[in-house]
N, C-alpha and C positions, 0 to 999 in steps of 0.2 A: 805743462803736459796736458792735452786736448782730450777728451773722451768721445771714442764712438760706439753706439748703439743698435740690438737689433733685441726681437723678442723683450725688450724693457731693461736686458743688460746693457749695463757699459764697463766698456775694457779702456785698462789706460795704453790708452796710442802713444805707440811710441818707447816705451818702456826697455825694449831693448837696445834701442840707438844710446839712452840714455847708460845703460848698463853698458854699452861698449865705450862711451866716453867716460866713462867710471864717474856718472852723474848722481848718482842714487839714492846720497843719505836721506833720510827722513822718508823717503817713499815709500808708501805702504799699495803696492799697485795691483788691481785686479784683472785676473789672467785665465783664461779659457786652456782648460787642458783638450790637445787634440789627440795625445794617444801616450799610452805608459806600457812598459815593460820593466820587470822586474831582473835586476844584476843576477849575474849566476851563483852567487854565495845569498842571493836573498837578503843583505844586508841594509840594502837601499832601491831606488825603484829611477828609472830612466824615463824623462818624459820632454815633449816635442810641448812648447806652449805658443798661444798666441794672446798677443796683446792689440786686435782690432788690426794692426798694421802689420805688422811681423809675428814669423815662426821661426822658435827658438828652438833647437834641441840639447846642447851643450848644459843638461839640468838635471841634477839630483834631488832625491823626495830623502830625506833622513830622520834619526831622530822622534821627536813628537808627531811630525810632518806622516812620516811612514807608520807610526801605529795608526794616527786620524784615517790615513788611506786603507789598510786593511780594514777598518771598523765597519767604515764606511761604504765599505764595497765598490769602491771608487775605478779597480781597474775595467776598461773596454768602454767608461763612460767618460764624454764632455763633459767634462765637469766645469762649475765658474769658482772662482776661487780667488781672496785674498792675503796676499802672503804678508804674516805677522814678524818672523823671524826668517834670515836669511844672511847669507854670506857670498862676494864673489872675488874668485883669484886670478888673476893673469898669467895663462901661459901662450909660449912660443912655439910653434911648429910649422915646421918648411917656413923658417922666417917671417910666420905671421903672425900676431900677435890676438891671441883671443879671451876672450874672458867665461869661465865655469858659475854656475851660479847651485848652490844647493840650499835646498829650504828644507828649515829645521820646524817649524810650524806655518799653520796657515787655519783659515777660514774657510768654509764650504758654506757657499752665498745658494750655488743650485747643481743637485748634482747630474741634469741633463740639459743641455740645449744644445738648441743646431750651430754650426759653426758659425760665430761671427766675423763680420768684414771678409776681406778677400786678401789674407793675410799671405805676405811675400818671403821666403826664407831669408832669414838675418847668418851670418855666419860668423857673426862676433868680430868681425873687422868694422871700426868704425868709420875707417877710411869709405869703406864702399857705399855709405849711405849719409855722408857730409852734407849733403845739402836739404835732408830730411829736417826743415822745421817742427821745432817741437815748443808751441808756446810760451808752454805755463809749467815748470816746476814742482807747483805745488798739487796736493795731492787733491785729488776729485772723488768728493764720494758717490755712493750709490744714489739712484735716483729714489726718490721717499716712494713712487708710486710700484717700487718693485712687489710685486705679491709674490716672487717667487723665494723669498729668503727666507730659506729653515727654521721658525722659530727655537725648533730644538737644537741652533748650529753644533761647531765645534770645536769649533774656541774653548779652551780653560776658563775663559772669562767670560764667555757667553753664554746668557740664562735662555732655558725655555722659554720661558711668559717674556715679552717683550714690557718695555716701561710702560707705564698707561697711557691711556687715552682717552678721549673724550667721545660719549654714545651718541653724542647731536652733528651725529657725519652723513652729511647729504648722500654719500655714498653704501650707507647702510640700506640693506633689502629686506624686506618679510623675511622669516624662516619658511613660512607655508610656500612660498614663491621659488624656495630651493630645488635643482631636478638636473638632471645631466643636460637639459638645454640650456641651460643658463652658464654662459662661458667664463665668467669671472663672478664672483660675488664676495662680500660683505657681511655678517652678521652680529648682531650685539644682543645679548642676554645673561640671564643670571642662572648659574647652573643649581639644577633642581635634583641632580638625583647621580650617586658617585658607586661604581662598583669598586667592589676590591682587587688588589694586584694580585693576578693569578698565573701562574705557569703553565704553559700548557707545552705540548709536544708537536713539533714540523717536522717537515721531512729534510729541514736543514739543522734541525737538534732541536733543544728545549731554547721555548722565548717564553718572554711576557705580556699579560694583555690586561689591560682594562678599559671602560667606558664610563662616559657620563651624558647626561642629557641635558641639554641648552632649550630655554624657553624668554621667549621677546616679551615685550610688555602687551604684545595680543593673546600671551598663555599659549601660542603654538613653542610642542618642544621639537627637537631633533634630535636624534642618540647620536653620539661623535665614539667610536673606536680607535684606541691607539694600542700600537702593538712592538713588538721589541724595545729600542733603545727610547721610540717616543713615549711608549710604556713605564718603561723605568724613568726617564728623566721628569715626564709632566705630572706624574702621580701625586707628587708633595707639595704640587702646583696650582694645582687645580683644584679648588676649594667648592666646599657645597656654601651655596647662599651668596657665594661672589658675583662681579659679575665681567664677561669676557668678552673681546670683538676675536671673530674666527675670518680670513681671511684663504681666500681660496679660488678656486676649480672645478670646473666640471671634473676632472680624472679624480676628483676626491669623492664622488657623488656615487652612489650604489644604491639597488635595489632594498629596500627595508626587508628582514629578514621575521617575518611577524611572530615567528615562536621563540625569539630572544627578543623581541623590540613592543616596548608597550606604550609608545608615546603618540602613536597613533598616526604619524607621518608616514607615507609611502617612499620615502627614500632617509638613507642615513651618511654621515661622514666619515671617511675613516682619513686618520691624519695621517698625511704623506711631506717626506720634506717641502714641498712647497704647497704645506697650507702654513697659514700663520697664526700665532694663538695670541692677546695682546690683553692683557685688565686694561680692566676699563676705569677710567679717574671716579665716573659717575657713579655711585652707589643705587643700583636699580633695583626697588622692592620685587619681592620674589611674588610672581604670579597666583593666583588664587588655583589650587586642582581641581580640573574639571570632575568630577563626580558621575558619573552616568549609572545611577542606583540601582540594584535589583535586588527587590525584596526577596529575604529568605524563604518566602512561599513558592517564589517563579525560578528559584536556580535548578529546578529539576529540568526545565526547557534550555538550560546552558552548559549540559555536561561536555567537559571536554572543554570551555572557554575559560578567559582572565575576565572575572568581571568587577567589580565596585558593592562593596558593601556596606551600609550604618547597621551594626546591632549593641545590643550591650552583651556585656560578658558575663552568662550566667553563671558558671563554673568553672575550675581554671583545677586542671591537674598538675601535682609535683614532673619536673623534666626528670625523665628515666631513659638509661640506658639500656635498647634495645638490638637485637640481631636484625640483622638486613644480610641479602645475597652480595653484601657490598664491606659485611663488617659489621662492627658495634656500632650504632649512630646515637646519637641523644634526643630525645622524641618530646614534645607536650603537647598534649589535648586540652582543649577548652570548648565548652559548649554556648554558640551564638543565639540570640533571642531578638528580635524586634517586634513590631507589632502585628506580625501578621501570625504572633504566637504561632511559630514553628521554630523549633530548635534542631541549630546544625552546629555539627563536630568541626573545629578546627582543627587541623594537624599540622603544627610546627615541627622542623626537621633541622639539630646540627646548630650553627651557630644562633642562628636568628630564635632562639627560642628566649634567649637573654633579653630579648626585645618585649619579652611579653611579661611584666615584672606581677605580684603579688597586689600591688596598689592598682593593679588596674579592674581589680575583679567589683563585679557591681557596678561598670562603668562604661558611659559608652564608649566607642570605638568606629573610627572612620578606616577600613582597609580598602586599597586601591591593589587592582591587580591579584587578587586570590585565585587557585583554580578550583572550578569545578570538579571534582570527580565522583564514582560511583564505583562503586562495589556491592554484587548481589542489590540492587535496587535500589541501596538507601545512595542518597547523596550526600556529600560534605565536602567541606573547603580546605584546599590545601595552602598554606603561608612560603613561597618561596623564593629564589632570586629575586626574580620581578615585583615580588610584593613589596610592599612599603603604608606603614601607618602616617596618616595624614592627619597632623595635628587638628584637634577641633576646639580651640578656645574662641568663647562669643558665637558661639553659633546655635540662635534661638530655636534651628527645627531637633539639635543633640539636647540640648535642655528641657525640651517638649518629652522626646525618647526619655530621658531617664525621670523624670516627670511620671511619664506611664507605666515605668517600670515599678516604680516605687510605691503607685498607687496599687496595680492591679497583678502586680506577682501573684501573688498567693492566692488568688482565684480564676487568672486564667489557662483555660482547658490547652496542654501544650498538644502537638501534634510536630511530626517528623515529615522530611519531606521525601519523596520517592519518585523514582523516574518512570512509575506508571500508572496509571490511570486511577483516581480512585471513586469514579464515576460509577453509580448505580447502572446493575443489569449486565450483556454480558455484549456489547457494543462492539467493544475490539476483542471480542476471540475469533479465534481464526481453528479453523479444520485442522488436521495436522499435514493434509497433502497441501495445501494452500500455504502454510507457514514456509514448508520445503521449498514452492515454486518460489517464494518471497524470498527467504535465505540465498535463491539460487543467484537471484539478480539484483540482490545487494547484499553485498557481504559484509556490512555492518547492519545490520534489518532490528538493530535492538530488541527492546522486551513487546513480549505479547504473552495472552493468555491464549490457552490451551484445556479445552475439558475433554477427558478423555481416562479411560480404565486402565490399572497397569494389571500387565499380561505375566510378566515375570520378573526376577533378579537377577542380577549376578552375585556365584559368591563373592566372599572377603568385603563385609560390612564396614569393616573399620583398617585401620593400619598402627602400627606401631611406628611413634614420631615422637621426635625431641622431648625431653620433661622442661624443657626451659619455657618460662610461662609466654612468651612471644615467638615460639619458633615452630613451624609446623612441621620441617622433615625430616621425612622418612629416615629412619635408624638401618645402623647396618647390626646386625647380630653377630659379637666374637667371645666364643667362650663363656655365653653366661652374660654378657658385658654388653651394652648399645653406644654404639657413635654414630655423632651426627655430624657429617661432614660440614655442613654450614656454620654451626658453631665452634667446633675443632675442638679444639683441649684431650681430653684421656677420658676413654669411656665409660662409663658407670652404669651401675646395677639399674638405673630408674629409667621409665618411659614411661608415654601417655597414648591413650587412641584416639585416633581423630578418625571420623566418617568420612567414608568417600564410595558413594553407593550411587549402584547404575542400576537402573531398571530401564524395561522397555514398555511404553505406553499405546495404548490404540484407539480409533474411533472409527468409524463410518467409511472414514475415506486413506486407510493408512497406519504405519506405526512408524513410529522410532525411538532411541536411548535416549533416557538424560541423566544427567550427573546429579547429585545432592551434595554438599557441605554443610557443618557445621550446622546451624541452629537451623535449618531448614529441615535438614535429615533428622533431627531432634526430635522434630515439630512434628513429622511422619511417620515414622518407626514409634514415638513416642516413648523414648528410651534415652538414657545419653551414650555416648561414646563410650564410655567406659563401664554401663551397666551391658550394651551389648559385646564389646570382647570377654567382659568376665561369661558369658551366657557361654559363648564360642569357646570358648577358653573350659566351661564346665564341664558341656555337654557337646563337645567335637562339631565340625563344620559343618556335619551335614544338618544332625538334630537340631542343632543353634541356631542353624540358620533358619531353619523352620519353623524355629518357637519364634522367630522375631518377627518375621516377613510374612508366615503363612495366612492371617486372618487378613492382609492386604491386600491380597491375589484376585484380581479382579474388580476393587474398590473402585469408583468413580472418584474423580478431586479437577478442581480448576486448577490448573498448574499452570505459574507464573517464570515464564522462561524467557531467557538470554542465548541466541543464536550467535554463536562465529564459525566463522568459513578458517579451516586450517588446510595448510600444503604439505603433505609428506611422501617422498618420492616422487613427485612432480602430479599427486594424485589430489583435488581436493575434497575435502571434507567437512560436513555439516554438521557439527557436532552441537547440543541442546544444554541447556545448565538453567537447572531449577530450585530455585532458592524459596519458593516458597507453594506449599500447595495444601490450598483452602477446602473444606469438604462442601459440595456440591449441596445446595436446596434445590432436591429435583421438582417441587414444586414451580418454583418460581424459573427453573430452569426451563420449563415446558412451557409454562406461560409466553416467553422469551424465544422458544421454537418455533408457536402459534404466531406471534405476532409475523415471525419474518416472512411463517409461510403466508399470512393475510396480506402482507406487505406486496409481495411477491406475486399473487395474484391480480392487485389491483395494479401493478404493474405491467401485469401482461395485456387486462385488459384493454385499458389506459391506450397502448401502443398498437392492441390490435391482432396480439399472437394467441 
């Protein structure tokens, strides 16, 4: 029996002449499905095939055969297919003698292509196709050069990971060289980096998903996506420190999604039945991680980024369980040091906090992928999905690091780092009409300073909010009793005050509100949260609020503010949040007046106005 070919398939020709002379034992033949319909009790599934020469329809799916079909999603698609198990019967009708063939299992080699050959209808009469030579008998397999076969087929007996192979295949490409114009490709590397199987939710029900990232022996990586059954199957498969050939397609190839992808490639793979996953015989050492360092001084120019850090670990707090608008999570802080003596807060969240053990304190540390973030000013680093510690054994510039650590701890000056200025004078303050124009036409316009008098308050200094030591809100009052919907449980007698205080500020060219929290409001009022409600709380809202606020009224201060643009009602708004306000050296403030106006001058003259 002969094979023909199209698309890098081959069907075995002939296969049905061979079934109507009841030729067939040992055959195991590969068959193009051209259309299926399922029986009316759903029992079994009716299907028309071809085998390069003929179409058959005289064919049942049963068995094994029909759950792989359902799985698989097999109906409305050409599918190519090798039948494992099968049986056929001869019956008689209007005198002619034909033969039923039903497959109890099979193979799914691809489950799309275009129709092969120019296949002729067989009607199970042998008679009618007698002089149809058919070779060869024996069975022909697949061509080795198919790239379209499932590595995750579906076979019982058929593994994800194909057998190994060897990395010194003239047919191997770069990874960096991968992109949706490249129509076929090749890869080999050692996987660097494994997420965990995770469930997520479609709009055809709950699947499974996870990734890993492949990197060649140039240290280019690529994240590879698998999802549902390739999910499930390749997961136990696919090992960290291995290493794999990926075989594939451009229809595998997608845009790199850069706020889940940190390997720095512009495009990623997601496995689709016809990419192919194969180990490699060759054990390929795992690539060295590129490092692109930013010291703890300059992550305040990176908020909002995944960037790479060496520090050591100055302190390391016990993991506690805290409230989130998400639930209890599990939390650990630790504070970061390197040489540019500035300490920043780590914040580990949830599993990965077990990553950060007891033996590592005093010691340095290589993190890849940390985020940036800020809060009221200060910056710090967040440890998440994406992050990953990169071992650092033998490495002379980590031995220098804690070298320095050892020596000059205990004498040098620490300093925190902040995402504004800490440049003598008064450079970047801005008017407050000028701030507004700037908020107007960028709606992220960050921090800026602000000198300027406050004109007035609003009441209600402070709030009544959760007693749990990490929860800020607001309590609902029943009976005597405070609940806090965030935390849930059954109400209790305790609560605490948190600030949350709006005044409105002025200067020369304008006014408007800002908000205060927490130790900023502190810092102002000069008071804490709970020495001003008991005030409120002694002497009624209006006197209370007078003994707190009244010697303010009118005060001058540098006030160090965070602009966001919010949409309510389809209206926006500019709303101001001040976290910290410094009192004013009108001295030196004036001096800073003078110059601009001198500045200014010699500027007009300069041009001639």
């Amino acid at each position: 029996m002969t094979t023909v070919g199209k698309q890098e398939f081959e069907l075995s020709q002939g296969f049905f002449q061979l079934l109507a002379e009841e030729r067939i034992d040992g055959v195991k033949p590969v068959l193009q499905i051209m259309n299926s319909r399922f029986t009316n009790d759903g029992s079994s599934i009716r299907l028309r095939l071809n085998d390069g020469s003929f179409s058959y329809a005289t064919v049942l799916v049963r068995d094994e055969g029909l759950e792989k079909f359902k799985t698989f999603g097999m109906d409305k698609s050409q599918s190519i297919i090798r039948l494992l198990d099968y049986c056929s019967n001869a019956t008689m009708k209007d005198g002619l003698r034909r033969m039923h063939l039903t497959i109890r299992d099979f193979e799914l080699i691809s489950k799309e292509s275009p129709i092969i050959g120019t296949p002729v209808p067989h009607s199970g009469n042998a008679e009618e196709h007698a002089g149809f030579k058919i070779p060869n008998m024996t069975q022909a397999p697949l061509k080795e050069s198919n790239s379209h076969v499932p590595s995750y087929g579906v076979s019982k007996n058929t593994k994800p990971v194909k057998s190994e192979c060897s990395s010194n295949d003239s047919s191997i490409v770069p990874i960096l060289s991968i992109s949706p114009y490249l129509m076929q490709w090749k890869i080999c590397g050692v996987i660097t980096d494994k997420s965990t199987l995770r469930e997520i939710n479609t709009p055809k029900g709950p699947s499974k998903v996870f990734n890993f990232s492949i990197a060649d022996k140039e240290g280019t990586e690529i994240k590879v996506s698998c999802f549902a059954e390739a999910a499930t199957q390749l997961f136990d498969l696919v090992n960290l420190s291995e290493s794999y050939i990926i075989k594939g397609n451009n229809k595998a190839i997608k845009t790199s999604n850069k706020r889940f992808n940190t390997t720095g490639h512009e495009y990623e793979i997601s496995m689709r039945n016809d990419v192919e996953i194969t180990k490699c015989e060759d054990k390929l050492p795992v690539p060295s991680q590129k490092i692109d360092l930013v010291h703890l001084s300059k992550i305040k120019s990176h908020t909002g980024e995944w960037i790479d850090v060496i520090a050591i670990i100055d302190t390391m707090d016990e993991t506690a369980d805290v409230s989130t608008k998400n639930g209890m999570r599990r939390r650990k802080t630790l504070n970061l040091l390197d040489r540019s003596a500035v300490l920043v807060q780590l914040t580990i969240w949830g599993e990965y906090c077990d990553e950060f053990t007891p033996d590592m304190l005093h010691k340095p540390v290589i993190l890849k992928n940390v985020l940036v973030n800020e809060f009221n000013g200060n910056c710090g680093l967040v440890f998440s999905f994406k992050s990953k510690i990169i071992p650092s054994d033998d490495d002379e510039g980590i031995q220098s690091l804690l070298n320095w650590y050892l020596e000059e701890r205990g004498t040098i000056q620490i300093t925190a780092p902040q995402t504004t200025t800490n440049a003598p004078g008064f450079s970047r303050n801005l008017t407050i009409h000028a701030a507004l124009i700037a908020s107007s036409k960028n709606k992220d316009a960050g921090y800026f300073h602000v000198v300027g008098r406050i004109s007035r308050f609003k009441e209600g200094l402070v709030y009544t909010a959760c007693a749990q030591k990490d929860c800020k809100k607001k309590v609902v009052s029943q009976e005597g009793q405070f609940y806090c919907s965030k935390c849930g449980g059954d109400p209790t007698s305790s609560f605490k005050y948190c600030f949350l205080v709006s005044f409105e500020i002025y200067d020369h060219s304008g006014s408007h509100w800002l908000t205060m929290f927490d130790a900023g409001a502190e810092n102002l009022l000069k008071k804490s949260a709970a020495e001003v409600g008991e005030i409120l709380q002694t002497h009624g809202d209006i006197d209370g609020h007078n003994m707190v606020v009244g010697s303010l009224l009118n005060s001058i201060h540098n006030f160090n503010i965070k602009s966001r643009v919010e949409i309510y009602n389809e209206i926006e708004t500019t709303r101001w949040s001040a976290f910290e306000a410094k009192p004013l050296d009108l001295t030196k403030y004036v001096d800073y007046l003078r110059s601009v106006i001198t500045e200014a001058e010699d500027a007009c003259v300069k041009f001639g106005h």
